[in-house]
RODO-2510 file (C-alpha; in nm, 4 decimals, decimal comma):
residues 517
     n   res          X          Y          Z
     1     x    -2,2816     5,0977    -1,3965
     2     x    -2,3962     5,2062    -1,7208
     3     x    -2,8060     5,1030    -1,6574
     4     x    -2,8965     5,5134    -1,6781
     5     x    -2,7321     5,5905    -1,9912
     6     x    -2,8184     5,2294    -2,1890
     7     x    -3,2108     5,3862    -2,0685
     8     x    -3,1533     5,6984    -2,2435
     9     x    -3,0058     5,5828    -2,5426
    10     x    -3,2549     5,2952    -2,5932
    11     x    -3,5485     5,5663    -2,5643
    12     x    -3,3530     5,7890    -2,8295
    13     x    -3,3196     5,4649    -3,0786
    14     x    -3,6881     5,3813    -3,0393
    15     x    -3,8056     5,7348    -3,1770
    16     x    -3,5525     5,7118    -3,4600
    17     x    -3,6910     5,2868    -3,5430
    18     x    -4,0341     5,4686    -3,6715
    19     x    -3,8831     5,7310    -3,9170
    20     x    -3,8642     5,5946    -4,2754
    21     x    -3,6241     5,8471    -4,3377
    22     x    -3,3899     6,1072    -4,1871
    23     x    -3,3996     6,4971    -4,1944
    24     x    -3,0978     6,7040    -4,1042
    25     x    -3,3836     6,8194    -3,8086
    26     x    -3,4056     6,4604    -3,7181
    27     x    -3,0567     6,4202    -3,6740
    28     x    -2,9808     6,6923    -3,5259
    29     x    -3,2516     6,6357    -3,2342
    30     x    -3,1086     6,2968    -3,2131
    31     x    -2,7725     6,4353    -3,1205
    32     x    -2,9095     6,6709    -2,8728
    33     x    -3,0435     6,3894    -2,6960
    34     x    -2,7368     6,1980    -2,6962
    35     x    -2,5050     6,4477    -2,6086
    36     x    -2,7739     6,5312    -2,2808
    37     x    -2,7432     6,1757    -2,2487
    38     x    -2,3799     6,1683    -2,2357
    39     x    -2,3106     6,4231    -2,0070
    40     x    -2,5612     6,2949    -1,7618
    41     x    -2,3582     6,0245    -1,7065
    42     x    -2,0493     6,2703    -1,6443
    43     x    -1,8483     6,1839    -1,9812
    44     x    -1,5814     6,4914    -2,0346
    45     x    -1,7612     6,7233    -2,2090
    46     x    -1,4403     6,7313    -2,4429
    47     x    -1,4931     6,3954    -2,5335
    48     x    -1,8841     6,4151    -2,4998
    49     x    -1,8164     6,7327    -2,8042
    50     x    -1,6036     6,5173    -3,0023
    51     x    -1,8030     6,2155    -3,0158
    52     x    -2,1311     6,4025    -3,1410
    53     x    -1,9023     6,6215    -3,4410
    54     x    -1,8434     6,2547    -3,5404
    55     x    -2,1674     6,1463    -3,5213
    56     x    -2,3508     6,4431    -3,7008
    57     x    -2,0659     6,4444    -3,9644
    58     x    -2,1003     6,0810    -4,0275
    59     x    -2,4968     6,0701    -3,9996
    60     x    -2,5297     6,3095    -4,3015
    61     x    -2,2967     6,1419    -4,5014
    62     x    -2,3991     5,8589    -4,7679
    63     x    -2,3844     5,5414    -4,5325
    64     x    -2,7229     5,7047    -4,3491
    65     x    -2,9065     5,8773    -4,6691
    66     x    -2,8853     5,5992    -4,8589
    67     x    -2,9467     5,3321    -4,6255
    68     x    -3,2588     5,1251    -4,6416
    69     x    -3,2805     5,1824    -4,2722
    70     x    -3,1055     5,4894    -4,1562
    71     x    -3,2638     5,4491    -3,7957
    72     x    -3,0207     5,1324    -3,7803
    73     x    -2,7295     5,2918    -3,9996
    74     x    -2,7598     5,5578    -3,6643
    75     x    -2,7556     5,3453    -3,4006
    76     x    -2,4408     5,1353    -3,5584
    77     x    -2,2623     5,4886    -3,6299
    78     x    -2,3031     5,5251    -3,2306
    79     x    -2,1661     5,1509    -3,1724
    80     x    -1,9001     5,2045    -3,3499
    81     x    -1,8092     5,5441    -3,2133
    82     x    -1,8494     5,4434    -2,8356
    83     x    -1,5898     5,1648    -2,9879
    84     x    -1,3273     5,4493    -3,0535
    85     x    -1,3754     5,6256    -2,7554
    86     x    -1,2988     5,3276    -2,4864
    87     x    -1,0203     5,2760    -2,7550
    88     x    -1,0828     5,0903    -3,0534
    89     x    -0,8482     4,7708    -3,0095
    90     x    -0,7892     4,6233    -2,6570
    91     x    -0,4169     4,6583    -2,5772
    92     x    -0,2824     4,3224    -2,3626
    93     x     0,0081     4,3316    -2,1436
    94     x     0,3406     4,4356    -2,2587
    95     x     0,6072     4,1537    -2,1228
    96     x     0,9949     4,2170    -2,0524
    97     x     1,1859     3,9840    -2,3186
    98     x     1,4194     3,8942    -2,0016
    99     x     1,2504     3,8162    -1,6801
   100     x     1,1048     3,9399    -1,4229
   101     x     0,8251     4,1657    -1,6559
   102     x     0,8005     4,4426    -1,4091
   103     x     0,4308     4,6030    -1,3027
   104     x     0,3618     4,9022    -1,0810
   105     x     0,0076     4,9943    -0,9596
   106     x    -0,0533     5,3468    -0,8709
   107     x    -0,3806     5,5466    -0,7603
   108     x    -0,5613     5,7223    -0,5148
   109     x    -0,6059     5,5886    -0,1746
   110     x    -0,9448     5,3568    -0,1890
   111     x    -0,9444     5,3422    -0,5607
   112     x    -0,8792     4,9696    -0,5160
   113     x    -0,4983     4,9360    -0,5936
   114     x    -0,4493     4,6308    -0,2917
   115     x    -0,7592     4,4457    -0,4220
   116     x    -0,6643     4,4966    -0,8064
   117     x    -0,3014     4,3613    -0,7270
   118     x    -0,4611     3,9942    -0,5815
   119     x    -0,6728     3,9926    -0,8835
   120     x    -0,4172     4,0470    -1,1737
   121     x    -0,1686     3,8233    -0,9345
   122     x    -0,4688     3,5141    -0,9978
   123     x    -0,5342     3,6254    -1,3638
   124     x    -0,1863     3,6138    -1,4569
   125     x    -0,1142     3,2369    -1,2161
   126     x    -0,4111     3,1195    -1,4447
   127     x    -0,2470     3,2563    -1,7647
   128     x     0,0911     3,0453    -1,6817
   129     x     0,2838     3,2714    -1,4819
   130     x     0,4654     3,2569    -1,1597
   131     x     0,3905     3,6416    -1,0172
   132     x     0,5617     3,7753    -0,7216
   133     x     0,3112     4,0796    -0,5307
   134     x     0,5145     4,3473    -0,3563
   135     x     0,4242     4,4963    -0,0833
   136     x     0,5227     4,8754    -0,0905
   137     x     0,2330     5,0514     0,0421
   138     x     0,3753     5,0954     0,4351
   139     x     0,1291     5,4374     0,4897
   140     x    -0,2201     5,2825     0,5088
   141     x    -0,2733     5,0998     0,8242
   142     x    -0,3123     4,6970     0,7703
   143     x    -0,2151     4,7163     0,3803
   144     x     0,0589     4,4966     0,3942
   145     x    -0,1752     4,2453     0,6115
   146     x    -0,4247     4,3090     0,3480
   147     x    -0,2111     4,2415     0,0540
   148     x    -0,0468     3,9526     0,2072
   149     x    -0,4483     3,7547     0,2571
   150     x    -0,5277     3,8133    -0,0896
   151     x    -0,2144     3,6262    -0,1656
   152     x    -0,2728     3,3782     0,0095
   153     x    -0,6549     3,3504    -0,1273
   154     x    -0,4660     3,4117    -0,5031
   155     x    -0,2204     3,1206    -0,4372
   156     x     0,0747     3,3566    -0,5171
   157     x     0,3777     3,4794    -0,2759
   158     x     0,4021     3,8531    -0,1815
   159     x     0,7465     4,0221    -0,0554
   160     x     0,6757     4,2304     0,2517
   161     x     1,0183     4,2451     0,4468
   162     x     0,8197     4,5753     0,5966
   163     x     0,5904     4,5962     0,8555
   164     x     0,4370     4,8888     0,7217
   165     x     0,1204     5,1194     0,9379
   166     x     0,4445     5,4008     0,8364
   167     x     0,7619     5,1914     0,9004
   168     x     0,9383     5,0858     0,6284
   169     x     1,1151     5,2531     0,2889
   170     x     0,9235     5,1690     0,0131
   171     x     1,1629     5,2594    -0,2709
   172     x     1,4309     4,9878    -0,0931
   173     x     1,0891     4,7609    -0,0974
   174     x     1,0650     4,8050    -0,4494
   175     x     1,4141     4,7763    -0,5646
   176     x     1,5119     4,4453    -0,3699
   177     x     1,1720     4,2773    -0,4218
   178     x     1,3600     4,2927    -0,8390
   179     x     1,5965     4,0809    -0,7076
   180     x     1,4211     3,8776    -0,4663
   181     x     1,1860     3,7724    -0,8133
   182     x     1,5249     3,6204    -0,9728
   183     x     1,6506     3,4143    -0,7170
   184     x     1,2714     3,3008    -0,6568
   185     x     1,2339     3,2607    -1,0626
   186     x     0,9122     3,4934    -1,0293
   187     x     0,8776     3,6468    -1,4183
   188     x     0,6272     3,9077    -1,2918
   189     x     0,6997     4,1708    -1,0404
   190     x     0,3542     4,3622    -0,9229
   191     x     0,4646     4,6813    -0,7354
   192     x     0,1445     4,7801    -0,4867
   193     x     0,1707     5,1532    -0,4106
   194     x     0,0445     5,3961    -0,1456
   195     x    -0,2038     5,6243    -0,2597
   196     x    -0,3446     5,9659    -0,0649
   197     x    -0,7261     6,0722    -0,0683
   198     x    -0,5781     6,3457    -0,3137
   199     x    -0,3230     6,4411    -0,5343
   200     x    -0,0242     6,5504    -0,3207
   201     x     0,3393     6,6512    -0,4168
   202     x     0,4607     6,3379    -0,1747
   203     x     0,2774     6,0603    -0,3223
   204     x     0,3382     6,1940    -0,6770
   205     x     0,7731     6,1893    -0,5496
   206     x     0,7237     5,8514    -0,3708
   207     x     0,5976     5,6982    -0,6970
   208     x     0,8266     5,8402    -0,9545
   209     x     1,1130     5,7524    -0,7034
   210     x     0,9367     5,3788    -0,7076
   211     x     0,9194     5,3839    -1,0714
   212     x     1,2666     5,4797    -1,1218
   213     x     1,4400     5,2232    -0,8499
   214     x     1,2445     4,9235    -1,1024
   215     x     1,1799     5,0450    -1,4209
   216     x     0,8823     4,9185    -1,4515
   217     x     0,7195     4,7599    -1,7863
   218     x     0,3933     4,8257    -1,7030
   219     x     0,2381     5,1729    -1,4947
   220     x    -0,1195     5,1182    -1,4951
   221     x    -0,3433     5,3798    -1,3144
   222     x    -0,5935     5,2163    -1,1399
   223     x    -0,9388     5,4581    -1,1119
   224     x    -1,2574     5,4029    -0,9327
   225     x    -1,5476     5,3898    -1,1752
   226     x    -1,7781     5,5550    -0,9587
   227     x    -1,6016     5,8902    -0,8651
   228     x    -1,6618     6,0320    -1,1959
   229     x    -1,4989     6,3644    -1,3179
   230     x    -1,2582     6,3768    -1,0181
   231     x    -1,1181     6,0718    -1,1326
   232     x    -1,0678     6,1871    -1,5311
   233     x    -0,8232     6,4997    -1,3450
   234     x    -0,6608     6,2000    -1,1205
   235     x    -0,5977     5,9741    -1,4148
   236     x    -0,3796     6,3286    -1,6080
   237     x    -0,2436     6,4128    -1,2837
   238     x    -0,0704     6,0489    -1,2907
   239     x     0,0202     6,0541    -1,6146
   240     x     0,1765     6,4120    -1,5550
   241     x     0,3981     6,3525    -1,2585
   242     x     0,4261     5,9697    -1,2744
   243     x     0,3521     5,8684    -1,6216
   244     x     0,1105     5,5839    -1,7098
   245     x     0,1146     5,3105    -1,9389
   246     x    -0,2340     5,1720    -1,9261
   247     x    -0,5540     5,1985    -1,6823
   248     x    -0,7246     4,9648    -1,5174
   249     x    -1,1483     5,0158    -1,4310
   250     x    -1,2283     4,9258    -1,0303
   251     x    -1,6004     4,9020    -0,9220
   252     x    -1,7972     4,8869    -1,2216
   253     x    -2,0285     4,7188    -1,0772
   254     x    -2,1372     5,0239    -0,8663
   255     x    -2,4309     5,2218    -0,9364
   256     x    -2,2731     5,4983    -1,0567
   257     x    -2,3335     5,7258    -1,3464
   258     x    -2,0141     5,5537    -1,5127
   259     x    -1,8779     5,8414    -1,7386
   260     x    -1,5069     5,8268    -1,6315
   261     x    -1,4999     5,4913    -1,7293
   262     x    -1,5603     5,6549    -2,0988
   263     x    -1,3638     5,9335    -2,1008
   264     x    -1,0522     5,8133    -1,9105
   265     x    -0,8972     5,6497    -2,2519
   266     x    -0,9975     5,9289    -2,4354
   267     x    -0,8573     6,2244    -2,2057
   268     x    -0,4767     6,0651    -2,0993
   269     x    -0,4134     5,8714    -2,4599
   270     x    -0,3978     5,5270    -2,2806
   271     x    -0,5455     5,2492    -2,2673
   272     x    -0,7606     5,0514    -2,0814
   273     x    -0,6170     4,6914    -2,0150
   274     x    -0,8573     4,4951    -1,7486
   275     x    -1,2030     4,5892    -1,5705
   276     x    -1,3078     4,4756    -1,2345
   277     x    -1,6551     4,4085    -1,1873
   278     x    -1,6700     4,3067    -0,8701
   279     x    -1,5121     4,2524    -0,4967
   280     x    -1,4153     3,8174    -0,5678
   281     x    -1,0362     3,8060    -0,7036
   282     x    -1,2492     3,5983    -1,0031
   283     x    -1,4640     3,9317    -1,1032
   284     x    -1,1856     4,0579    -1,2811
   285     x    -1,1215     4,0288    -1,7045
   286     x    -0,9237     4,1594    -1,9719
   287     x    -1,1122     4,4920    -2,1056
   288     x    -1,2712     4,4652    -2,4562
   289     x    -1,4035     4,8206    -2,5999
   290     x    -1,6408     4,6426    -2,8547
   291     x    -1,8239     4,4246    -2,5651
   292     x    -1,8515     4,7130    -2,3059
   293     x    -1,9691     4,9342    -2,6551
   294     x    -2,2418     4,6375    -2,6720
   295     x    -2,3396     4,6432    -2,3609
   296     x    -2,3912     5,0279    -2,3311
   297     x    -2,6568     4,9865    -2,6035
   298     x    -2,8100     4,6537    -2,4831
   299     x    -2,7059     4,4074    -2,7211
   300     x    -2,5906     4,1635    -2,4754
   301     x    -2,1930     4,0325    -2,4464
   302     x    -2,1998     3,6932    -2,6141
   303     x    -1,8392     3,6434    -2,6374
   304     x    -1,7691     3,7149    -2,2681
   305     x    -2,0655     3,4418    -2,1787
   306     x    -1,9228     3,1827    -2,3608
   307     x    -1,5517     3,2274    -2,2200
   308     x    -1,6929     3,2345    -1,8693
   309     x    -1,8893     2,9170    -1,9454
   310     x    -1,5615     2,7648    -2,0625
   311     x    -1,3845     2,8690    -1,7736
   312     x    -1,6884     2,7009    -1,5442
   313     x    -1,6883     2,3718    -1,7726
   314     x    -1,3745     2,1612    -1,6902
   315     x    -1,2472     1,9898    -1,9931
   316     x    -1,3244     1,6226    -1,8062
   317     x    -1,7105     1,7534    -1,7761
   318     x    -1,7228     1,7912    -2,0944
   319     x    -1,5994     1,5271    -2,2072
   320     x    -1,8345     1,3573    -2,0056
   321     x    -2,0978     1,4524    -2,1019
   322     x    -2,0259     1,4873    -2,4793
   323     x    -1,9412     1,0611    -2,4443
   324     x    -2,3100     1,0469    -2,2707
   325     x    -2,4514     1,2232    -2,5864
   326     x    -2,2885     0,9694    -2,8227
   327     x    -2,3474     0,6453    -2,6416
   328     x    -2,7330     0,6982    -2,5665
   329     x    -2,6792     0,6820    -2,1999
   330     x    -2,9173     0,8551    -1,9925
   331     x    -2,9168     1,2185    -1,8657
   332     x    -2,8923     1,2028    -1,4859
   333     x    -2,9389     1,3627    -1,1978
   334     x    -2,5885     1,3911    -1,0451
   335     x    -2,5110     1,5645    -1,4486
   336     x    -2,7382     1,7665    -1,3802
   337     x    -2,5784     1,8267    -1,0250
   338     x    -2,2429     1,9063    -1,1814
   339     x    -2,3584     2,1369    -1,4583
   340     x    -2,5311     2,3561    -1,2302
   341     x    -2,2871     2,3751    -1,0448
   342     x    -2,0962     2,4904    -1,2962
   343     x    -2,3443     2,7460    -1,3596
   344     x    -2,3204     2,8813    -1,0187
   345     x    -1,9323     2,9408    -1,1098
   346     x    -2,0254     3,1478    -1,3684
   347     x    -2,1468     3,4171    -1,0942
   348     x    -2,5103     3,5584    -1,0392
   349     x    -2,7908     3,4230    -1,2839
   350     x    -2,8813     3,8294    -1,3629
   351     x    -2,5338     3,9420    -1,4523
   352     x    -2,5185     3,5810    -1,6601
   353     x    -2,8671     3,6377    -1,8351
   354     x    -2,7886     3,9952    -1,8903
   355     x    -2,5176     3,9102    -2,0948
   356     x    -2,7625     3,8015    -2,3474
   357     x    -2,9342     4,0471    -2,6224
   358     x    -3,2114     4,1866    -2,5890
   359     x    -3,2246     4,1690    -2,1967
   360     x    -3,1573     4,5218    -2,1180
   361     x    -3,5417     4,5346    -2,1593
   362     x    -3,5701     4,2719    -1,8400
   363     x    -3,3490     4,5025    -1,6328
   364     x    -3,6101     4,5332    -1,3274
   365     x    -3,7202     4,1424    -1,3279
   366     x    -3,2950     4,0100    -1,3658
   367     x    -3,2832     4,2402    -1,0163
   368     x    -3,5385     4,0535    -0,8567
   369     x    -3,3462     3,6844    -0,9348
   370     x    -3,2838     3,5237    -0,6247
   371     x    -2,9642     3,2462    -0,6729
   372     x    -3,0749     3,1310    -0,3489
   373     x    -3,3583     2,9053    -0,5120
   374     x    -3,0510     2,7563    -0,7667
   375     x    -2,9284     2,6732    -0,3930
   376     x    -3,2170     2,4956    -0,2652
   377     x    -3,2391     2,2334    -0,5820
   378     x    -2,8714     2,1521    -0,5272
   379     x    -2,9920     2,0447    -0,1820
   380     x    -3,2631     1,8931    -0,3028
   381     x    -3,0509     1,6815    -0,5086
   382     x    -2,7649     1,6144    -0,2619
   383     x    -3,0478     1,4818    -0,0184
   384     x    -3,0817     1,2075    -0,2362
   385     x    -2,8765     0,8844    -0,2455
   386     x    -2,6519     0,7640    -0,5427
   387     x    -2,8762     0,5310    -0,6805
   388     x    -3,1877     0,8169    -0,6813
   389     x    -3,0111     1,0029    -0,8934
   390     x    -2,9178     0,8052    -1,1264
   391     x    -3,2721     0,6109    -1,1492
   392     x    -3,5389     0,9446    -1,0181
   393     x    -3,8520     0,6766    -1,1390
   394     x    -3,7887     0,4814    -0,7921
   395     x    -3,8111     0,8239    -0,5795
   396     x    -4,1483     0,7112    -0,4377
   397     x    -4,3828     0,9281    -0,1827
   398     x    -4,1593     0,7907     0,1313
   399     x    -3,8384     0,8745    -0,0415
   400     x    -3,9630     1,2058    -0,1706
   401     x    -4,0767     1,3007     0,1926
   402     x    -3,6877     1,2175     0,3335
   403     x    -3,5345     1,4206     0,0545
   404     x    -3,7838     1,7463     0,1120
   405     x    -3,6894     1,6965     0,5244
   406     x    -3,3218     1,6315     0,4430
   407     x    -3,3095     1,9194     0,2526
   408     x    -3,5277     2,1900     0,4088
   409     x    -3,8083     2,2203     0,1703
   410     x    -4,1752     2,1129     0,0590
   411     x    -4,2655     1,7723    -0,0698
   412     x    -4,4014     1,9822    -0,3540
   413     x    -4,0533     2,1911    -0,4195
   414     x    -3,9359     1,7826    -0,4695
   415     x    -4,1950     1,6682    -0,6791
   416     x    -4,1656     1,9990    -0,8954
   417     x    -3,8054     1,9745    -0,9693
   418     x    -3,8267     1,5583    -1,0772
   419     x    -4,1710     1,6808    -1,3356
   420     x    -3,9091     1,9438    -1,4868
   421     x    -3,6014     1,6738    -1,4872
   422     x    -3,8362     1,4280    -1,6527
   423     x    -3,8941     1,6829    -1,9203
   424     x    -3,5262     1,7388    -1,9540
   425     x    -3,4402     1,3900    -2,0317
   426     x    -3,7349     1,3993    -2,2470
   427     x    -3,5467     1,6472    -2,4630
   428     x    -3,2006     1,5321    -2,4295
   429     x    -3,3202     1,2157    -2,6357
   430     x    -3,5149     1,4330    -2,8623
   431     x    -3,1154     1,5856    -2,9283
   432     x    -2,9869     1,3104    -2,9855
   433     x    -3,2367     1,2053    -3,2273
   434     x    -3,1701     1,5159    -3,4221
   435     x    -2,8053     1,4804    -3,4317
   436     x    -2,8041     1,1375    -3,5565
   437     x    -2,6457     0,9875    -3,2348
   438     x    -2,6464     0,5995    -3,1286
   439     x    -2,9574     0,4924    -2,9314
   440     x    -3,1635     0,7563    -3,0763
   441     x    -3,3407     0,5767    -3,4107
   442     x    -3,6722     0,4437    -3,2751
   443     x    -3,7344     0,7694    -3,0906
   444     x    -3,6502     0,9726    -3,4179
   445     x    -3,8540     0,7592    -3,6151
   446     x    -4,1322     0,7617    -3,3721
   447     x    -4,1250     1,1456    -3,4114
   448     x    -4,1500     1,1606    -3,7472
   449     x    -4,4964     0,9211    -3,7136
   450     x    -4,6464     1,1902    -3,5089
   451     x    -4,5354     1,4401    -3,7070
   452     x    -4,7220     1,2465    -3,9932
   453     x    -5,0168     1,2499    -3,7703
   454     x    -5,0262     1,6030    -3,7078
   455     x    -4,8850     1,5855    -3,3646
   456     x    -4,6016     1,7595    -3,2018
   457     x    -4,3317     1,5131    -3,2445
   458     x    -4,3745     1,4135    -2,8972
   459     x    -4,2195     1,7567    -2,8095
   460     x    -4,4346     1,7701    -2,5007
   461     x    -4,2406     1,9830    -2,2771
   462     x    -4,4440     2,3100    -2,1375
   463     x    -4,3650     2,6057    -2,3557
   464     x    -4,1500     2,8464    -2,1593
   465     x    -3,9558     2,5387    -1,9860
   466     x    -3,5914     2,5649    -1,9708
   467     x    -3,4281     2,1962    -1,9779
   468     x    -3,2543     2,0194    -1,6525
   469     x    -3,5153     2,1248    -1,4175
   470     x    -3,4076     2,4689    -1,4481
   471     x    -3,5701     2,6499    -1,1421
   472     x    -3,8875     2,8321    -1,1444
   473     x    -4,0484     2,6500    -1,4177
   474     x    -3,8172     2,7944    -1,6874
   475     x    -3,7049     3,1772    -1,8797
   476     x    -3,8592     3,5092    -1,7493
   477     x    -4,2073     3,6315    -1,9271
   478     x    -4,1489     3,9319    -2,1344
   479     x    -4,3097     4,2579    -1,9967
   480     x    -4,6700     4,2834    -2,1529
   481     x    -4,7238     4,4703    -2,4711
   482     x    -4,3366     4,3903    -2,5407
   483     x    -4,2692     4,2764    -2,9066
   484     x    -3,9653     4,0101    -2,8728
   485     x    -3,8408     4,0982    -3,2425
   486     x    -3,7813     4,4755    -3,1297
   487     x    -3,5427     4,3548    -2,9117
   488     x    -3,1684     4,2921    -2,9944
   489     x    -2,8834     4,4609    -3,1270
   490     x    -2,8293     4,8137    -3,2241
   491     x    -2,7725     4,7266    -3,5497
   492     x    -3,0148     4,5140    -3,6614
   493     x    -3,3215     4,6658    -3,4645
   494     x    -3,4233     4,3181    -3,3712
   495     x    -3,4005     3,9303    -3,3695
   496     x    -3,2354     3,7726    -3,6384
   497     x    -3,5797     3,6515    -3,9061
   498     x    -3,7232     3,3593    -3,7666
   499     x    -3,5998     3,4091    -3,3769
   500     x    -3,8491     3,4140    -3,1452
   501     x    -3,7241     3,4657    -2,7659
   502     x    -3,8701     3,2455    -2,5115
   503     x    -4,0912     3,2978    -2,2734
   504     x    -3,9872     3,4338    -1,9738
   505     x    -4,1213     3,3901    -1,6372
   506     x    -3,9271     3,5141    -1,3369
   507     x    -4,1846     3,4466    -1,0431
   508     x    -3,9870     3,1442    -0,9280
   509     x    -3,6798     3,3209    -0,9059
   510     x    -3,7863     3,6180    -0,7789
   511     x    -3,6770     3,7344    -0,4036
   512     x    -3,9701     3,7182    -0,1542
   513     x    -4,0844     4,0236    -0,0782
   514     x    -4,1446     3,9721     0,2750
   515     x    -3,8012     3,9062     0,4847
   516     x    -4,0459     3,6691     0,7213
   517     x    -4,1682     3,3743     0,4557
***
C-alpha cells in the first residue's frame, strides 16, 4: 500500500545521511520533498500542511542543531510525527459494562463492511467472546447469503430472520437481533449495514434510524484504503449524519497510493481501531500507529512478527521442542515438518520477511518469492515414512528415488533438502552447546579444540544457509553495491554495531519466469 511513498522518503533520508550538518536551506528542501511526497500519495493537503509546520518547527529547534547526527534527529522527528497523525496511541474496543456490547458497521457499498464483520466476528471468538453477526443489509443482492458463509467459515452464529435482495426492515432486524443476543447469551452484537456507491440522504436515515433502535457502543466507519480522497469526504460525511466512533482500514494490501489511510484519523478526530490486510478472515489485526509509522519508513514491524509467530506456534509445539533442546534429543525431520508448517500459518514468506528491518531495500526480490517451493519440501517430507524422518542417514539412493516420485520432484530437489537438514542438526547441537544444555559437553568441548587450532569450531555450515533445510539454499543476496549497515531504522541510520545481515539469495525462491517449466 504504502511501497511509493516508503521509496520517496527513503531517497529523501539518503541525501540528508551525507550532510554533517543542517542549514535552514537544507531543511527546508527536505520538507519540500516530503510534503511532494506526501501529497503524491493523496494525504489531505490539510493534514499534509500540518505535518510539515511541525516538522520545520521542530527541525530548527535544539534536538536537530545540536545533535551529533541531525540527518537521524530528522528522520526520527518524521517517525514520530507520522505517529501523531495515524493517532498517537491505538484505541481498543470500548465494551458495554452489561451485556450484549453493541457494534454497528457502516460504509459505502464495496468498502468491505460484510467481509470486515466475519473478520472482527473470528478476532473477537479468539479473544474469548461469544459474538452474534446481524444481518441488516437486505438491499445488496446475496448479502445476507454472504454474511451468513463467513459465519459459518468464522465459527460464529448470524441472525438473519430476513431474506433480504430488498425484503425485509432492517431497523426491526436490528432491534430484535438485541434481544435475540440475551436469550442466546451472545455479549457482542455486530450490526452489518447497507451501504450505497455514494452518499445518499436514504442510507444516511436508514443508519441513524439503525443506530438509534440499538444504541450501539461501537460505530466504526469502515473505508477502503485504496479510494483515496473520496474516501477522507465519506469518512466526515458519516461522522456528520451518522456519527462514528472509530474506523476501521479495508484493503491495505492493494496497490494503492494509500493516503486516506493517513489522513482519515486526522480529518474526522477518530480513531483507527483494526486494519485488514487482506481477503482470509485471519488477515485482519488490531491497528498500531507506531508499527504502520515503522513500516512507512522501512524499519520493519518486529512486534507484529513475533505475535503472528506466537499465534502459528501452539503452546504443545513448543513445548516440544523446548523439552528436545534440554534432553539432547535429536532435531528431526517430522520437527522440522511441523515448524514449517507453522511458518506457512504465518501467511506469505514476503509479507513475513518484510516485516523485518532493513528489507524495504529487497522490495523487488520479496515479490519474486514463490511459497510454492515451501510446498514442494513439505511433500518431499510427507513422501517419506515415519522411521525416514526420524533417522534421514538410512534414506539410501532407492529410497531417495520413491520419495522424489512420491512427491513430484527431482532426485536432486531430495538430496538437496537432506545436505541442508544435515546442516541444521549440525547447528542445533552447536545451540545446545552454547546454552549449556544436557548432551551437549563433548561437542562444546570439541569446539573449543578447534577453536584452539585455528579452525572454525566445526561451524561448517555454508555461509548464507538458513537452518532446517530452509528452501533455496538459505536468505536472499543483498543487491550489489548495497552496504548492509545502511540499512535499518530511521533512527539509527543502520544496523545496530556489530550486526551484519546475512546473505541473501532469493534464486531458489524465486517464481519461474516461464509459465511452461
Amino acid at each position: 500500500m504504502f511501497d511509493t511513498l516508503s521509496d520517496r522518503l527513503s531517497g529523501i533520508f539518503t541525501k540528508l545521511r551525507g550532510k554533517g550538518r543542517l542549514t535552514d536551506a537544507d531543511i527546508d528542501a527536505t520538507a519540500r520533498e516530503i510534503r511532494l511526497a506526501l501529497l503524491e500519495a493523496d494525504v489531505a493537503l490539510p493534514v499534509v500542511k500540518a505535518f510539515i509546520a511541525n516538522l520545520k518547527e521542530r527541525a530548527r529547534g535544539a534536538e536537530v542543531s545540536q545533535a551529533l547526527n541531525p540527518a537521524q534527529q530528522i528522520i526520527k522527528i518524521v517517525h514520530e510525527e507520522l505517529i501523531n497523525i495515524l493517532g498517537g496511541e491505538g484505541r481498543r474496543l470500548q465494551f458495554a459494562k452489561q451485556p450484549p456490547t453493541v457494534i454497528m458497521l457502516a460504509g459505502l457499498q464495496g468498502s468491505g463492511k460484510t467481509t470486515l464483520a466475519g473478520k472482527l466476528s473470528r478476532w473477537l471468538k479468539g479473544q474469548g467472546h461469544q459474538p452474534l453477526l446481524v444481518a441488516c443489509d437486505l438491499q445488496r443482492p446475496n448479502a445476507v447469503n454472504q454474511l451468513q458463509v463467513l459465519a459459518g467459515r468464522a465459527g460464529v452464529d448470524v441472525y438473519a430472520p430476513q431474506p433480504g435482495n430488498g425484503v425485509g426492515d432492517p431497523v426491526q432486524v436490528a432491534r430484535d437481533s438485541i434481544e435475540h443476543a440475551r436469550r442466546t447469551a451472545k455479549d457482542i452484537v455486530i450490526v452489518d449495514t447497507a451501504g450505497r456507491l455514494g452518499i445518499d440522504a436514504e442510507m444516511m436515515q436508514q443508519a441513524a434510524d439503525i443506530r438509534a433502535a440499538v444504541n450501539p457502543d461501537e460505530v466504526i466507519f469502515v473505508i477502503d484504503a485504496m479510494v483515496g480522497q473520496d474516501a477522507v469526504q465519506t469518512a466526515e460525511a458519516f461522522r456528520d449524519g451518522v456519527g462514528i466512533t472509530g474506523v476501521v482500514l479495508s484493503k491495505l494490501d492493494g496497490d494503492a497510493r494509500g493516503g486516506a489511510a493517513l489522513s482519515v484519523r486526522q480529518v474526522t478526530g477518530q480513531p483507527i481501531l483494526f486494519a485488514s490486510t487482506g481477503e482470509k478472515l485471519e488477515d485482519f489485526d488490531l491497528f498500531h500507529p507506531d508499527r504502520m509509522a515503522s513500516r512507512i519508513l522501512g524499519m520493519g514491524d518486529v512486534l507484529t512478527l513475533i505475535e503472528q509467530a506466537e499465534q502459528a506456534f501452539d503452546e504443545d509445539q513448543k513445548e516440544k521442542m523446548t523439552s528436545k533442546l534440554l534432553g539432547g534429543e535429536q532435531f528431526t525431520l517430522e520437527d522440522f515438518l511441523d515448524q514449517l508448517i507453522a511458518v506457512r500459518r504465518m501467511g506469505p514468506i514476503a509479507n513475513i520477511l518484510g516485516m523485518m528491518p532493513g528489507m524495504n531495500q529487497l522490495k523487488g526480490q520479496l515479490d519474486e518469492l514463490d511459497d510454492s517451493h515451501f510446498d514442494r519440501v513439505t511433500a518431499i517430507i510427507r513422501s517419506m515414512t515415519p522411521g525416514e524422518r526420524t533417522n534421514p542417514k538410512i534414506i539410501n539412493a532407492s529410497r531417495r528415488l520413491r520419495i522424489a516420485n512420491g512427491s513430484g520432484v527431482t532426485v536432486m530437489d531430495v538430496n538437496q533438502l537432506l545436505n541442508r537438514f544435515a546442516d541444521a542438526q549440525k547447528m542445533m547441537k552447536q545451540m545446545t552447546g552454547m546454552m549449556g544444555l544436557p548432551g551437549s559437553r563433548r561437542s562444546a568441548t570439541k569446539s573449543s579444540k578447534n577453536k584452539r587450532k585455528g579452525k572454525k569450531g566445526g561451524s561448517q555450515r555454508p555461509a548464507g544457509r538458513m537452518p532446517a533445510g530452509f528452501p533455496g539454499g538459505g536468505m536472499p543476496q543483498l543487491p550489489p553495491g548495497l552496504d548492509p549497515n545502511a540499512l535499518g531504522g530511521a533512527q539509527g541510520g543502520g544496523m545496530p554495531p556489530g550486526f551484519k545481515l546475512p546473505k541473501l539469495d532469493f534464486n531458489k525462491l524465486s517464481k519461474p519466469k516461464d509459465d511452461n517449466r
